[in-house]
Backbone as XML, in Angstrom:
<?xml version="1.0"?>
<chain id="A" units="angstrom">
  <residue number="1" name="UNK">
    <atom name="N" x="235.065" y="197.946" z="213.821"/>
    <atom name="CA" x="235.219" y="198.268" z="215.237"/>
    <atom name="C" x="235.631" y="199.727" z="215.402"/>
  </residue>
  <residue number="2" name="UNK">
    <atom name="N" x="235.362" y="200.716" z="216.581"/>
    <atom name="CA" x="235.464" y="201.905" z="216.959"/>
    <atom name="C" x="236.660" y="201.439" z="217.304"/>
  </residue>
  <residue number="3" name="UNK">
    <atom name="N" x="237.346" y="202.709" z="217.756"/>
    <atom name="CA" x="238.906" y="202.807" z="217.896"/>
    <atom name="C" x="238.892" y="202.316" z="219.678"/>
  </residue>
  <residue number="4" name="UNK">
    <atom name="N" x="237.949" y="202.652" z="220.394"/>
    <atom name="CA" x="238.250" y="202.137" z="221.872"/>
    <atom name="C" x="238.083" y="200.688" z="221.624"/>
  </residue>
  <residue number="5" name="UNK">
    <atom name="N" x="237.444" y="200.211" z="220.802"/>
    <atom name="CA" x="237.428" y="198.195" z="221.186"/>
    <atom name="C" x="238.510" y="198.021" z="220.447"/>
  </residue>
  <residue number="6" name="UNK">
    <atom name="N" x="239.155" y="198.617" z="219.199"/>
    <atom name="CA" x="240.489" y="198.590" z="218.538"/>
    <atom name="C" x="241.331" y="197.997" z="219.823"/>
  </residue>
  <residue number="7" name="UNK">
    <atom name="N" x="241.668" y="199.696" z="220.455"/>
    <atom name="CA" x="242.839" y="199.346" z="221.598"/>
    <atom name="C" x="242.308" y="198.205" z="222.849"/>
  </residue>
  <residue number="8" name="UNK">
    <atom name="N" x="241.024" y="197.957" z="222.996"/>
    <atom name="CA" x="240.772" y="196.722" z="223.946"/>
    <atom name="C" x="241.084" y="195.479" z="223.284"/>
  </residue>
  <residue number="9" name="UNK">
    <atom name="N" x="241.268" y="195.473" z="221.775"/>
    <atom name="CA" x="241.543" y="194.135" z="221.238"/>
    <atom name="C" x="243.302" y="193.743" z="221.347"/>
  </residue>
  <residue number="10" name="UNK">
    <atom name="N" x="243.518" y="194.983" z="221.077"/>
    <atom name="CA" x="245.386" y="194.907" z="221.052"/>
    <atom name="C" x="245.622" y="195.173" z="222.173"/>
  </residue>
  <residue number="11" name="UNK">
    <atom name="N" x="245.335" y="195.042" z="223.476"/>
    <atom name="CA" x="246.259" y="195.020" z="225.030"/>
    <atom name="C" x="247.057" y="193.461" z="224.598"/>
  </residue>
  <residue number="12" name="UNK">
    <atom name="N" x="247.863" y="193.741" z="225.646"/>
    <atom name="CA" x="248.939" y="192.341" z="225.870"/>
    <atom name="C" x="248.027" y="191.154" z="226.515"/>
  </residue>
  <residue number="13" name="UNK">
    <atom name="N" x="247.287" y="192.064" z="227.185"/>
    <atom name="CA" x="246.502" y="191.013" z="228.448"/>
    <atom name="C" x="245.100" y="190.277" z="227.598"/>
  </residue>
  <residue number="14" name="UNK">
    <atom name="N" x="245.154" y="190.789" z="226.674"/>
    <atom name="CA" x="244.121" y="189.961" z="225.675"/>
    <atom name="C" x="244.580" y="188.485" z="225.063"/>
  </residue>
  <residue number="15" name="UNK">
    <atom name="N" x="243.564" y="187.940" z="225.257"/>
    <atom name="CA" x="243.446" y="186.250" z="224.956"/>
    <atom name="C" x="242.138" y="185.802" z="223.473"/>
  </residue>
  <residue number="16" name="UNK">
    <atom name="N" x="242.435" y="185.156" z="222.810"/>
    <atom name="CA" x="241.462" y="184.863" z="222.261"/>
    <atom name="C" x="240.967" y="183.324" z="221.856"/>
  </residue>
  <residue number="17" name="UNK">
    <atom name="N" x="239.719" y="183.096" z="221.516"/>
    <atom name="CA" x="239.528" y="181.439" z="221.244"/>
    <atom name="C" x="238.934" y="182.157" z="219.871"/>
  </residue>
  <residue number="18" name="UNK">
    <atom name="N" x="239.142" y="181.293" z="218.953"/>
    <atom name="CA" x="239.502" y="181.511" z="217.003"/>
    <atom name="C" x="238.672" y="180.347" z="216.551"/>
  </residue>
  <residue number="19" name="UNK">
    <atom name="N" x="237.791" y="180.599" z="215.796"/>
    <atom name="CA" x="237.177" y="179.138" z="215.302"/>
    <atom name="C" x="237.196" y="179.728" z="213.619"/>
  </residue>
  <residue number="20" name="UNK">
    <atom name="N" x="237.983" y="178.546" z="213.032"/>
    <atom name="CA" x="237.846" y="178.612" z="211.288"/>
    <atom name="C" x="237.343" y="177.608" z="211.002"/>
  </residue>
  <residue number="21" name="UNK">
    <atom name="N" x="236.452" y="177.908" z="209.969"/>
    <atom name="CA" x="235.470" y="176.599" z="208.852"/>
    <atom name="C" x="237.023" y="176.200" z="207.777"/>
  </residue>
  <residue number="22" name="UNK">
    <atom name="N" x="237.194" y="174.696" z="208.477"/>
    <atom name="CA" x="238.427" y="174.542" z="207.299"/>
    <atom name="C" x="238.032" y="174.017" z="206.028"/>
  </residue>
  <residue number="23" name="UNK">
    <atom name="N" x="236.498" y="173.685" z="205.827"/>
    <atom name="CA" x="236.198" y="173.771" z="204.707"/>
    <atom name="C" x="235.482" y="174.771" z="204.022"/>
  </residue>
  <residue number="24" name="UNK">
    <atom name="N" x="235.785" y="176.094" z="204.466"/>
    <atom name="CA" x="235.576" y="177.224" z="203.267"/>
    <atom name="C" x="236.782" y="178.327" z="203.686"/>
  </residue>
  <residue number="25" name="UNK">
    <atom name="N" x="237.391" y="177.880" z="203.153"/>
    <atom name="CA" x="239.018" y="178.749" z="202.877"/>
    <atom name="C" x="239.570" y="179.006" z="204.312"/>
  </residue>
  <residue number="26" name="UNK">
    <atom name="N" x="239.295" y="178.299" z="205.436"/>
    <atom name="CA" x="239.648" y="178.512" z="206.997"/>
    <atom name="C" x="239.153" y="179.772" z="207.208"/>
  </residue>
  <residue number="27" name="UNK">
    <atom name="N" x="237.896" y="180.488" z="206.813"/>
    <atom name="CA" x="237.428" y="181.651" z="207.423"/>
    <atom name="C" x="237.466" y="181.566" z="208.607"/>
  </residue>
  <residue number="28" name="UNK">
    <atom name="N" x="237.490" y="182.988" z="209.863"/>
    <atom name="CA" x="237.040" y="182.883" z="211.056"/>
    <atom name="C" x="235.516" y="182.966" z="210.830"/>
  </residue>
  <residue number="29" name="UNK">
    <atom name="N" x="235.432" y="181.883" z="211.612"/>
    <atom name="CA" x="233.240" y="182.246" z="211.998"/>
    <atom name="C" x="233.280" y="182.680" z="213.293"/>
  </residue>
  <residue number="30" name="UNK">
    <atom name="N" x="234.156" y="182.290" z="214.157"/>
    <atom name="CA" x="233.136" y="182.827" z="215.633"/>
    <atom name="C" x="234.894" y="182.832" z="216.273"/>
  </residue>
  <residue number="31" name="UNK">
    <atom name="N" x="235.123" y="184.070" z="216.927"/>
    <atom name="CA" x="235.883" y="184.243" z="218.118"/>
    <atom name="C" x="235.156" y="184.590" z="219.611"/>
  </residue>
  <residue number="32" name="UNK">
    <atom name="N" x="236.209" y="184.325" z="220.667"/>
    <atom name="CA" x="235.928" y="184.508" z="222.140"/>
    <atom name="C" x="237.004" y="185.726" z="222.643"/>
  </residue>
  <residue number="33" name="UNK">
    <atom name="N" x="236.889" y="186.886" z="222.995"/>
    <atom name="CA" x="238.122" y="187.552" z="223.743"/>
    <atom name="C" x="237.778" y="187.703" z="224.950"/>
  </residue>
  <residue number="34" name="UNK">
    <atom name="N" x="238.983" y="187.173" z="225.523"/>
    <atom name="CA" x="238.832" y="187.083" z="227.605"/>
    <atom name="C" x="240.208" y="187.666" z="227.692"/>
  </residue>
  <residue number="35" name="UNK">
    <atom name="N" x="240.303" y="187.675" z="229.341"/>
    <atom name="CA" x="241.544" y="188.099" z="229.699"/>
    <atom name="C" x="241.313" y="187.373" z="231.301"/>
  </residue>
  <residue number="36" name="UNK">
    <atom name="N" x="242.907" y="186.972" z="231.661"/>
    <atom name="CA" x="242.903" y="186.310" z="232.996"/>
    <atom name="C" x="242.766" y="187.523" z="233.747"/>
  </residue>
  <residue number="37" name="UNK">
    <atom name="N" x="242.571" y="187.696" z="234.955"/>
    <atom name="CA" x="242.425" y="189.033" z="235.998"/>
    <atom name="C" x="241.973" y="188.421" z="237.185"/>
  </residue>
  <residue number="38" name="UNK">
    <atom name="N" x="241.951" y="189.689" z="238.016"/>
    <atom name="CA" x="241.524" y="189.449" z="239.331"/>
    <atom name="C" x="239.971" y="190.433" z="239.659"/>
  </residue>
  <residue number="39" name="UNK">
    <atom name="N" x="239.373" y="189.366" z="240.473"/>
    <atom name="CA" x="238.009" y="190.345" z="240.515"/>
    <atom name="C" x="237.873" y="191.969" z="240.961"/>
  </residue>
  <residue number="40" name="UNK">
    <atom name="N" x="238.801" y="192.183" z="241.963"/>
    <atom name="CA" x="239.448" y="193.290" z="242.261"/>
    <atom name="C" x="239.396" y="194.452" z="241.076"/>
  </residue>
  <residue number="41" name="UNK">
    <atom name="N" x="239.912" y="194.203" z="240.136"/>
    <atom name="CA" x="240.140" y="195.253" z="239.103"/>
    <atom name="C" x="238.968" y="195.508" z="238.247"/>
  </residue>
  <residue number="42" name="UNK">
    <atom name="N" x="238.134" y="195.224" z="238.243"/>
    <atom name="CA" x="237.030" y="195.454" z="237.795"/>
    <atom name="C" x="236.281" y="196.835" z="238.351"/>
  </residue>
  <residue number="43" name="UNK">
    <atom name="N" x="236.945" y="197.048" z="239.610"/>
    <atom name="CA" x="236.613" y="198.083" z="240.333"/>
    <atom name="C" x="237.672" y="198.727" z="240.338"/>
  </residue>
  <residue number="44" name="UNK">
    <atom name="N" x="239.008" y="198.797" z="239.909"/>
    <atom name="CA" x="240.522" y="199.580" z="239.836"/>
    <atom name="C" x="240.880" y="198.925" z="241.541"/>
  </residue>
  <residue number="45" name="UNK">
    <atom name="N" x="240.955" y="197.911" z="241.257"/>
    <atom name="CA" x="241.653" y="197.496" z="242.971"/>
    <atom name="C" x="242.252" y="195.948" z="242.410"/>
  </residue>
  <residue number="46" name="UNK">
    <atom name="N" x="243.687" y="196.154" z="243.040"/>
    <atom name="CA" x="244.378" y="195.193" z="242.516"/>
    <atom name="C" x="244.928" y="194.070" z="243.410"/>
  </residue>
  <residue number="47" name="UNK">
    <atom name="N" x="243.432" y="193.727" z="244.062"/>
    <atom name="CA" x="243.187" y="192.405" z="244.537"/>
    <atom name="C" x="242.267" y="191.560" z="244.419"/>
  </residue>
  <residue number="48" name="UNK">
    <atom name="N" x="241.711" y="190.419" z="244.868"/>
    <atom name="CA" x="240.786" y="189.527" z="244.574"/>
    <atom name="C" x="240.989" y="188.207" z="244.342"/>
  </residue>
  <residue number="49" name="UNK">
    <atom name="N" x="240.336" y="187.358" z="243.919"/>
    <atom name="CA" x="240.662" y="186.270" z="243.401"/>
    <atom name="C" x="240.586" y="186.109" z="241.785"/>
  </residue>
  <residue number="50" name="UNK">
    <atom name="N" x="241.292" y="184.869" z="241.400"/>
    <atom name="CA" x="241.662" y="184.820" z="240.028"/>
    <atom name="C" x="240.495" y="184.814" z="239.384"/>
  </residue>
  <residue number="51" name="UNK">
    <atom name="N" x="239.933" y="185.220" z="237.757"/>
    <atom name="CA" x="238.876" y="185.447" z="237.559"/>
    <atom name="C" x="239.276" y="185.629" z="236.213"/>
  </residue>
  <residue number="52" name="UNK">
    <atom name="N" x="238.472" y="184.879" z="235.110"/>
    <atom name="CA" x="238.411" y="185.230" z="233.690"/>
    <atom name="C" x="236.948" y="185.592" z="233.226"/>
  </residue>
  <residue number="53" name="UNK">
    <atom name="N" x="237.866" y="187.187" z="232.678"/>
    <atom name="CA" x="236.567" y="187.693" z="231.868"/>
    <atom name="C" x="236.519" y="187.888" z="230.602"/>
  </residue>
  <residue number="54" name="UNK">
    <atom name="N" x="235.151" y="187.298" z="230.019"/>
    <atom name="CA" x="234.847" y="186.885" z="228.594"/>
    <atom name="C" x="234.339" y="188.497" z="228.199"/>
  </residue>
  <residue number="55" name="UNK">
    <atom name="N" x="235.221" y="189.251" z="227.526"/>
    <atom name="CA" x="234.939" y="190.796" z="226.945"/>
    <atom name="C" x="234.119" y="190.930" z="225.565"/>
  </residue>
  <residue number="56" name="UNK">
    <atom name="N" x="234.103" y="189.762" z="224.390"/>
    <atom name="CA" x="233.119" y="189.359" z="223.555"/>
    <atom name="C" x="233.162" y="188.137" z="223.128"/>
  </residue>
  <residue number="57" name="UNK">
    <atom name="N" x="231.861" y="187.766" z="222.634"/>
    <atom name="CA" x="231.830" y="186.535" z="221.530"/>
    <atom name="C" x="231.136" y="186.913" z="220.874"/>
  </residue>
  <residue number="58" name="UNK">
    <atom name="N" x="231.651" y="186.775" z="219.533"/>
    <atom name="CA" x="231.143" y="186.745" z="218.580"/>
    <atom name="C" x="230.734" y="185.557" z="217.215"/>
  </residue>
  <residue number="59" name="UNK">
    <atom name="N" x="229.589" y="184.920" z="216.473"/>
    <atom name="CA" x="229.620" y="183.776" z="215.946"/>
    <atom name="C" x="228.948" y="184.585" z="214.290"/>
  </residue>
  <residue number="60" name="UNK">
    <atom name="N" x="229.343" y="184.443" z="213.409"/>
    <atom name="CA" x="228.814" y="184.620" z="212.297"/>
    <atom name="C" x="227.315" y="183.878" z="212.154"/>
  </residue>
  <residue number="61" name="UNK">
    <atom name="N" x="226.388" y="185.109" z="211.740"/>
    <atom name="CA" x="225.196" y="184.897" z="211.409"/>
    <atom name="C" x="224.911" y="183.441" z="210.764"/>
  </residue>
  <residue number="62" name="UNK">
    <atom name="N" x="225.526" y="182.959" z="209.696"/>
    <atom name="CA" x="225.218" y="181.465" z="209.379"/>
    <atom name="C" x="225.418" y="180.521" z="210.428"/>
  </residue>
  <residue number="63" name="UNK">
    <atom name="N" x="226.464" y="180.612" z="211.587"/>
    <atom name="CA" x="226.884" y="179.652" z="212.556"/>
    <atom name="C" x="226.386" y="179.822" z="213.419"/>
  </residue>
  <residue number="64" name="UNK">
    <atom name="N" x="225.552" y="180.504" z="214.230"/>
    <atom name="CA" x="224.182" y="180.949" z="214.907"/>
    <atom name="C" x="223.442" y="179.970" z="215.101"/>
  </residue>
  <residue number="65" name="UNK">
    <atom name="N" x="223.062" y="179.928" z="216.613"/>
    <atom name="CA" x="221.825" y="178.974" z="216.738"/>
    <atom name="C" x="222.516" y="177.234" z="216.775"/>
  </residue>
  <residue number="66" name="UNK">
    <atom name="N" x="223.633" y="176.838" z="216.642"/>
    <atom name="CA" x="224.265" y="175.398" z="216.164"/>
    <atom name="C" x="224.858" y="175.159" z="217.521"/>
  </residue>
  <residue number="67" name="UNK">
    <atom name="N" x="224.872" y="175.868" z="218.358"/>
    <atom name="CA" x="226.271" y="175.781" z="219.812"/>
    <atom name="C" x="227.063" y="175.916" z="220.072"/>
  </residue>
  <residue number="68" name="UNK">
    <atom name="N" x="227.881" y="176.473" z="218.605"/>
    <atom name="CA" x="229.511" y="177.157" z="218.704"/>
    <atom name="C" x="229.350" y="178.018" z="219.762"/>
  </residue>
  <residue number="69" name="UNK">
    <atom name="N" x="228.236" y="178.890" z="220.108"/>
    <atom name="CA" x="229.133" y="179.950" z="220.952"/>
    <atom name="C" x="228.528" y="179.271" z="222.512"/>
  </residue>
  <residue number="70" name="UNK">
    <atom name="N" x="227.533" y="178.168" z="222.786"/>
    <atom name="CA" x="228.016" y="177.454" z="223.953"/>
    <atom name="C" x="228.922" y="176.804" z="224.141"/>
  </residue>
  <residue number="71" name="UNK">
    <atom name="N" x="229.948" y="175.909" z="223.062"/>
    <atom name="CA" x="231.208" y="175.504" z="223.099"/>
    <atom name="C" x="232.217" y="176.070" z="223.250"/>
  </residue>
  <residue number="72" name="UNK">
    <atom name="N" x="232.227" y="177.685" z="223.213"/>
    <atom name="CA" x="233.525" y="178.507" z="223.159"/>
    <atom name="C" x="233.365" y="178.971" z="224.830"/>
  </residue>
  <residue number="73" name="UNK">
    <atom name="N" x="232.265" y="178.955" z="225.126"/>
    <atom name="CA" x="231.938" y="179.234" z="226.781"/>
    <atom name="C" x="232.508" y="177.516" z="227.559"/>
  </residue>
  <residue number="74" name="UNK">
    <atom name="N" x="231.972" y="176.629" z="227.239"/>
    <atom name="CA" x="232.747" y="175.362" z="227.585"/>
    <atom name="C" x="233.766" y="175.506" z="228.237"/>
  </residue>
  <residue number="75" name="UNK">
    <atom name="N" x="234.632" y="176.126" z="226.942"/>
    <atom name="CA" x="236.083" y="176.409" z="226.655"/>
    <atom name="C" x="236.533" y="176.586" z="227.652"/>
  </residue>
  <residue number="76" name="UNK">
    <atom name="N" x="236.165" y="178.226" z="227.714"/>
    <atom name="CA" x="236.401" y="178.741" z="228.717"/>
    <atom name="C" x="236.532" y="178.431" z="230.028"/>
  </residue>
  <residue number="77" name="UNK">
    <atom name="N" x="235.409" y="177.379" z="230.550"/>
    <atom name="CA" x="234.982" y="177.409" z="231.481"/>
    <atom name="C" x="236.027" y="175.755" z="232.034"/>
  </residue>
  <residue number="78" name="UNK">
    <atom name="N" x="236.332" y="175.225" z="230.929"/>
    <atom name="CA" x="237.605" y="174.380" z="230.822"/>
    <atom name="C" x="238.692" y="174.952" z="231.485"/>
  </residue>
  <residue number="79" name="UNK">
    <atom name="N" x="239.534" y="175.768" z="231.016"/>
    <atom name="CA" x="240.461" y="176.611" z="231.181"/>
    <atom name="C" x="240.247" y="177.160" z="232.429"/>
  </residue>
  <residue number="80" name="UNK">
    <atom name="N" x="239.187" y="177.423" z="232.744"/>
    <atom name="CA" x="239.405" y="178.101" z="234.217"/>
    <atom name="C" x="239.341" y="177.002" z="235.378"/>
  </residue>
  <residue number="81" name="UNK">
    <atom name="N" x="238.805" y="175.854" z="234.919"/>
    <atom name="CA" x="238.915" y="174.994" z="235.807"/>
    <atom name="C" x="240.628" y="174.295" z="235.714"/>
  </residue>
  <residue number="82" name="UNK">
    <atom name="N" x="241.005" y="174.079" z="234.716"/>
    <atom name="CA" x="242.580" y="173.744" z="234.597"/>
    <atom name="C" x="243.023" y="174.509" z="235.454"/>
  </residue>
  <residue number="83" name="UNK">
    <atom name="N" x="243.045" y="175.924" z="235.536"/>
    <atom name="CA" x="243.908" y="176.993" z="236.047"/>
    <atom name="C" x="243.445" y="177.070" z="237.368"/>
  </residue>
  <residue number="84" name="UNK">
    <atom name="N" x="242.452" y="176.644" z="238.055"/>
    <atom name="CA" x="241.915" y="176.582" z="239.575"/>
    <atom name="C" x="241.292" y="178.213" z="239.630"/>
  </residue>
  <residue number="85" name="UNK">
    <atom name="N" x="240.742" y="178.540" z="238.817"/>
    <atom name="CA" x="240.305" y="179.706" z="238.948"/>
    <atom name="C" x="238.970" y="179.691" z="238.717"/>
  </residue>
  <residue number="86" name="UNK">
    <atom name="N" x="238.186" y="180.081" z="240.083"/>
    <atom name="CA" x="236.740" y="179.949" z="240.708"/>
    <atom name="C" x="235.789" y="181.195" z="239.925"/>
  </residue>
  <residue number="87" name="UNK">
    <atom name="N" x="236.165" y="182.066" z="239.243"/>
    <atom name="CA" x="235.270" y="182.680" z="238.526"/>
    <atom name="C" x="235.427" y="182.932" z="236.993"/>
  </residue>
  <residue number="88" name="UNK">
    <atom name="N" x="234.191" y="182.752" z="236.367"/>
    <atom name="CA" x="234.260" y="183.058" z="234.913"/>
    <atom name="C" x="233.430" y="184.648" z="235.130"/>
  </residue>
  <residue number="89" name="UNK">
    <atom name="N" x="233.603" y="185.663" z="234.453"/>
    <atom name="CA" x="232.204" y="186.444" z="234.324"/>
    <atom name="C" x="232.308" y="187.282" z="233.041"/>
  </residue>
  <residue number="90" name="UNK">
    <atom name="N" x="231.147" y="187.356" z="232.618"/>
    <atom name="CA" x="230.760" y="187.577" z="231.069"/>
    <atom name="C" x="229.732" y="189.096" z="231.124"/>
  </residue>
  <residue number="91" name="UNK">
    <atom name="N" x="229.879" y="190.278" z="231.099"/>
    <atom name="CA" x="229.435" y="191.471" z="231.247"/>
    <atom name="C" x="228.491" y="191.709" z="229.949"/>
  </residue>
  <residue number="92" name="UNK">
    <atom name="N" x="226.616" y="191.754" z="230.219"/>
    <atom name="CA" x="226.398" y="191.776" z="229.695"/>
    <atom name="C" x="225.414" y="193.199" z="229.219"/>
  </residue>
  <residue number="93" name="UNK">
    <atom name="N" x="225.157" y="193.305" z="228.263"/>
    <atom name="CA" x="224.582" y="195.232" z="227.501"/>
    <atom name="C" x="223.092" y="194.838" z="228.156"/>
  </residue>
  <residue number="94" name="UNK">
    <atom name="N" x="222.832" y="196.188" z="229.513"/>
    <atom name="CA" x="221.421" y="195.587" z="229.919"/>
    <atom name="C" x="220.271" y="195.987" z="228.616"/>
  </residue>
  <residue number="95" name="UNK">
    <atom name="N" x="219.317" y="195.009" z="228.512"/>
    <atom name="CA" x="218.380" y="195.254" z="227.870"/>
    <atom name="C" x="218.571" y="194.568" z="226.584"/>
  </residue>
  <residue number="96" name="UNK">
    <atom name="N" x="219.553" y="193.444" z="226.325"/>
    <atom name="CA" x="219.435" y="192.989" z="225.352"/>
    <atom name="C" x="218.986" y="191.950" z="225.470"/>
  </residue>
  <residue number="97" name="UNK">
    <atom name="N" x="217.931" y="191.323" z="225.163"/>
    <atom name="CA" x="217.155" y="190.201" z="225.541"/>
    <atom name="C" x="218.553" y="189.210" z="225.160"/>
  </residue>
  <residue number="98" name="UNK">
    <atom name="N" x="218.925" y="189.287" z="223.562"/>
    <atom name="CA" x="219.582" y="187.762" z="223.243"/>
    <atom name="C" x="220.540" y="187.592" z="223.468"/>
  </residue>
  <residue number="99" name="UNK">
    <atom name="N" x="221.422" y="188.230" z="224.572"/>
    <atom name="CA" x="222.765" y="188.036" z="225.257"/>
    <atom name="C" x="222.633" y="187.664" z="226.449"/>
  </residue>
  <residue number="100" name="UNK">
    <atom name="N" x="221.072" y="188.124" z="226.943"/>
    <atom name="CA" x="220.780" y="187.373" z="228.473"/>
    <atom name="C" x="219.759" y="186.069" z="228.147"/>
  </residue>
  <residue number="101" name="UNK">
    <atom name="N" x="219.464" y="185.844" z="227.118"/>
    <atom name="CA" x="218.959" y="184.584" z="226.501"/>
    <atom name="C" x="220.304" y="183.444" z="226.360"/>
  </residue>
  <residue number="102" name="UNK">
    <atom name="N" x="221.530" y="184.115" z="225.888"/>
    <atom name="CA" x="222.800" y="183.613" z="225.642"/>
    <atom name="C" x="222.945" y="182.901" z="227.162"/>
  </residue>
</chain>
């Protein structure tokens, strides 16, 4: 990782979902990093409604293609319904076909 997603990984306001294969030494295969927020700040305005945004997922090339990383969106989308919070949103790199395939 470049040093700016470094410091986006270590804010306080960072959250993560962790998936280990506990049968090969508990490797991580696939994490989720979100953060709770308000839609507001997305634009530097510190209002809106409650809103979790999914900043990456990532799934190891062997675990690809199986649904881990539609289950970690689930997740998510769990959690925001627990919390009564009406938006998920997931920012995606235009022009990449397999993240808007995602």
């Amino acid at each position: 990782f470049d040093d700016e997603k470094q410091s986006e990984l270590r804010e306080p306001s960072a959250r993560f979902l962790v998936v280990k294969d506990v049968q090969k030494d508990e490797h991580v295969v696939a994490f989720l990093h979100f953060r709770f927020t308000l839609q507001g700040e997305l634009v530097d305005c510190e209002e809106g409604e409650p809103a979790i945004i999914v900043y990456d997922i990532q799934v190891a090339p062997a675990y690809q293609r199986k649904g881990l990383g539609k289950h970690l969106m689930q997740l998510i989308e769990l959690i925001a319904d627990r919390y009564h919070i009406g938006f998920v949103m997931a920012p995606l790199i235009k022009g990449d076909p397999r993240s808007v395939a995602f």
